[in-house]
Residue, then its C-alpha position, 0 to 999 in steps of 0.5 A: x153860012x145857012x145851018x140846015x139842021x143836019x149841018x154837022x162839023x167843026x165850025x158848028x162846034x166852034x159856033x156852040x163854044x163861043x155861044x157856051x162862052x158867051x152863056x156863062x156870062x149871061x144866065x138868061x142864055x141856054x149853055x149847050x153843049x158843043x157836039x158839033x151838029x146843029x140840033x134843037x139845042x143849038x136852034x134855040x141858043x141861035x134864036x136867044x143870041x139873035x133876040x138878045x142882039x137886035x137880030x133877026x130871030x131865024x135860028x139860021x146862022x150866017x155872018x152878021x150872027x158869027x161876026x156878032x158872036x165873036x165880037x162878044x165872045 
């Protein structure tokens, strides 16, 4: 799934809880806020999920960075 930044809707929101969830346990991660919309926010939690996990840094969202949030989460 490519996240343009207009992106906006339900799995977005879903991507922002686990990262939310995921943020508690690890103060080093940016807690957002889920609203739904991919913004600079949620770009930049991407990009710290991604660096922390051996990732490729994007910002961009597509499976390997959902199934590895969800694994976590």
């Amino acid at each position: 799934m490519n996240t343009p930044s207009n992106y906006v809707g339900q799995p977005i929101r879903s991507l922002q809880t686990m990262l939310r969830t995921i943020a508690h346990a690890d103060e080093t991660l940016l807690k957002i806020v889920p609203d739904g919309i991919y913004g600079p926010n949620t770009v930049q939690a991407v990009r710290e999920f991604q660096r922390q996990n051996a990732l490729p840094v994007t910002g961009e969202t597509d499976n390997i960075n959902i199934s590895s949030a969800f694994n976590k989460w």
